[in-house]
N, C-alpha and C positions, 0 to 999 in steps of 0.2 A: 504494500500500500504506500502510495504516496499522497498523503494530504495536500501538498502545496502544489501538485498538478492539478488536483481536484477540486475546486472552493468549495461544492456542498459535500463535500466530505462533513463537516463542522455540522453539517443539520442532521444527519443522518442518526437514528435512533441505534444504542450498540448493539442492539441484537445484527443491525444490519452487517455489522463488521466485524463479527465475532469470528467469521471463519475464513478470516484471512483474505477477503474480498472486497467487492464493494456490492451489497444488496442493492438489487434495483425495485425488487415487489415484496413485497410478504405475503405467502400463500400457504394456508392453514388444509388440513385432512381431517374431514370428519365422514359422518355418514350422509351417503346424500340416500334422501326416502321416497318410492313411488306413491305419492299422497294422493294415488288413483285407488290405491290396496291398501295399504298402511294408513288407518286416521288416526291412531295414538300414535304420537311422535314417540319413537325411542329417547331416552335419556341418559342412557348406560353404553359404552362397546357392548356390554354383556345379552343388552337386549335379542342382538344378531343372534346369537342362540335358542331365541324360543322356538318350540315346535312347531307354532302357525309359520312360521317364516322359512322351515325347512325346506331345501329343492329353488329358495328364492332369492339367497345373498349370494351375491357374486366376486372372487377376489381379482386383485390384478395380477398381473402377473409380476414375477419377480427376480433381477433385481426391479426396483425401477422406484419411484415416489410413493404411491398409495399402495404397495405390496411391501413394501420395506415398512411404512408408518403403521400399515395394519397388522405384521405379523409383531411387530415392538408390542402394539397396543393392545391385542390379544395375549399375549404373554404377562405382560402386565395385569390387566384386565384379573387372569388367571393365576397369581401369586408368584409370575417370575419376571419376566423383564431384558434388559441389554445381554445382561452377564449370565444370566439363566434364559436361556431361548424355547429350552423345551415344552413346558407348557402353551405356546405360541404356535407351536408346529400341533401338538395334540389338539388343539382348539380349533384352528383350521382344519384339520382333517375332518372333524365330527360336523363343519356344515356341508359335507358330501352327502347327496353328489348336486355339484353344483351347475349351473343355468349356462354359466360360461366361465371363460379366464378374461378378463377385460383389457384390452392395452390401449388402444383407441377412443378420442372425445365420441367418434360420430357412431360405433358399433356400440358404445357405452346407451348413449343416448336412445337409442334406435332400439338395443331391448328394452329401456325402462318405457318406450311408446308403445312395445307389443306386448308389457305384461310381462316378459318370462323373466325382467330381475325386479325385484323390492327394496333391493336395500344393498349399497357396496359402500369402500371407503371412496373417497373424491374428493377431491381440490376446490375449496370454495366457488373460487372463481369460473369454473368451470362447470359447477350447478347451479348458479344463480344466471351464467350468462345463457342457458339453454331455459332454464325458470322464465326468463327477461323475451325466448323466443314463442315461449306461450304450452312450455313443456309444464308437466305436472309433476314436477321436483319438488323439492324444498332442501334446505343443508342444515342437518343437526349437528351439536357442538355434544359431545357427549359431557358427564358431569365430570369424569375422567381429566378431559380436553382435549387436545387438538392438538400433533406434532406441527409444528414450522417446516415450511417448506420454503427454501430462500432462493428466488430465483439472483442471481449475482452476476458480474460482470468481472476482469479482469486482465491486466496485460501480461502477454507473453512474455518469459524469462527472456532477457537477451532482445526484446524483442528492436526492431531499428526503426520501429514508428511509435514510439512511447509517447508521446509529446500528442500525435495526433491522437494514439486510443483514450488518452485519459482525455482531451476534449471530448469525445464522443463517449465517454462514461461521464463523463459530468453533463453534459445535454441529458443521458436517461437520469440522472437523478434531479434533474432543475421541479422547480415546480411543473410547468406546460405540462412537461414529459409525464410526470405522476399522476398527475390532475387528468390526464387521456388513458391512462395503464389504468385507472378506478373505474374512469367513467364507461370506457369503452370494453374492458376485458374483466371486471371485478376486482382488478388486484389493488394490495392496498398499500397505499405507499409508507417507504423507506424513509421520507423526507419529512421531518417535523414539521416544516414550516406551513404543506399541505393543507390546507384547507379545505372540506366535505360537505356536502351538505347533509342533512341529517339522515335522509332518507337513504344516501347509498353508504356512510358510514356504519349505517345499522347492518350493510349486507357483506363489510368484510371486516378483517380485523385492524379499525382503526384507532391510531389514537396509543399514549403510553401506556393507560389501563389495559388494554385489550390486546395488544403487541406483549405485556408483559404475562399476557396468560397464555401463549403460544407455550409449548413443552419441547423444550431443545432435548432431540434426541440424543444420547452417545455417540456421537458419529466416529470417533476414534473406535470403539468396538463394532462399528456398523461398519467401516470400511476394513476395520482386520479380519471380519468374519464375512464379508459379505460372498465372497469365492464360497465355501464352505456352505454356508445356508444356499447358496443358490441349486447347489448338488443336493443337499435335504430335499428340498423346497420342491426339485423333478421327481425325485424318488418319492416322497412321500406323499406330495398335492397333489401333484397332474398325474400320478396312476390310481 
């Protein structure tokens, strides 16, 4: 990181910069819910478990964002966690057999319109912005909460255009830039100085209160293990 390339470096909330980057969005995982099937909002990860639901939650696949947040969170959930993964792996397994493996916005989307999924993890931004196209979504915050998903920017080591990428990382963090990343895609911005209006504030995580309730995953045992679970994760989910 270099601050003095970057002027809004200095607005940026720390979570933004915590992993050695420069955050340009904040984007949370929770449960996004088919409110066509489902009218009691889940409140729990643990919900995804009841028997009405079975044959209807779908995971993503893994590694990747919402399959990494889900299997921490089901582990968790289940009395283990980063350092303990197994309970994580047994909890998935048991909502077999499942509707799909999701990797995709538009196949995601596209079953929760025919019914065959009810309930997966998912990126805020990406269930409100299909909510916004007259989908019957909605995005729960479990009581749990929410892993951080940090989308970030960064310059190449070595690189021989530094000078120019960090203008163009300080353009994605100016206000404009934020102020279009909320309004047009849901995400929420990095940028303190941001200003929201109430209504799309309420629909992602803004603000220090609510950036401070994001749950930063272990990423140091996410990335020494991530090779490792990914081998589980064939063996034991997709068969």
């Amino acid at each position: 990181l270099n601050p003095a390339g970057v002027p809004e470096y200095k607005n940026l909330y720390p979570q933004a910069v915590e992993a050695g980057a420069y955050g340009v969005a904040f984007l949370s995982v929770g449960i996004m819910v088919n409110t066509e099937f489902v009218k009691e909002m889940p409140t729990s990860w643990t919900d995804l478990w009841k028997p009405e639901y079975k044959g209807k939650v779908a995971p993503f696949v893994f590694p990747g964002t919402q399959g990494e947040a889900f299997l921490v969170m089901a582990a968790r959930a289940f009395g283990g966690g980063e350092k303990n993964i197994n309970p994580g792996f047994e909890a998935i397994s048991k909502l077999k057999p499942f509707p799909a493996i999701l990797s995709g916005v538009d196949e995601t989307n596209l079953a929760f319109k025919q019914g065959d999924i009810w309930l997966a993890p998912q990126i805020h931004g990406l269930v409100n912005t299909y909510q916004a196209e007259g989908g019957k979504v909605k995005f729960v915050v479990p009581k749990e909460g929410a892993p951080l998903a940090l989308n970030s920017a960064a310059v190449s080591v070595n690189s021989k255009n530094a000078d120019l990428a960090e203008i163009f990382i300080n353009l994605h963090l100016s206000q404009a830039c934020q102020e279009a990343y909320a309004k047009e895609l849901y995400y929420a911005p990095t940028n303190k100085t941001v200003v929201l209006s109430k209504e799309l504030a309420e629909a992602m995580p803004y603000g220090q209160e609510q950036v401070s309730k994001l749950l930063i995953l272990d990423n140091d045992t996410l990335n020494e293990q991530r090779s490792a679970w990914a081998d589980r994760w064939n063996r034991e989910i997709l068969r």
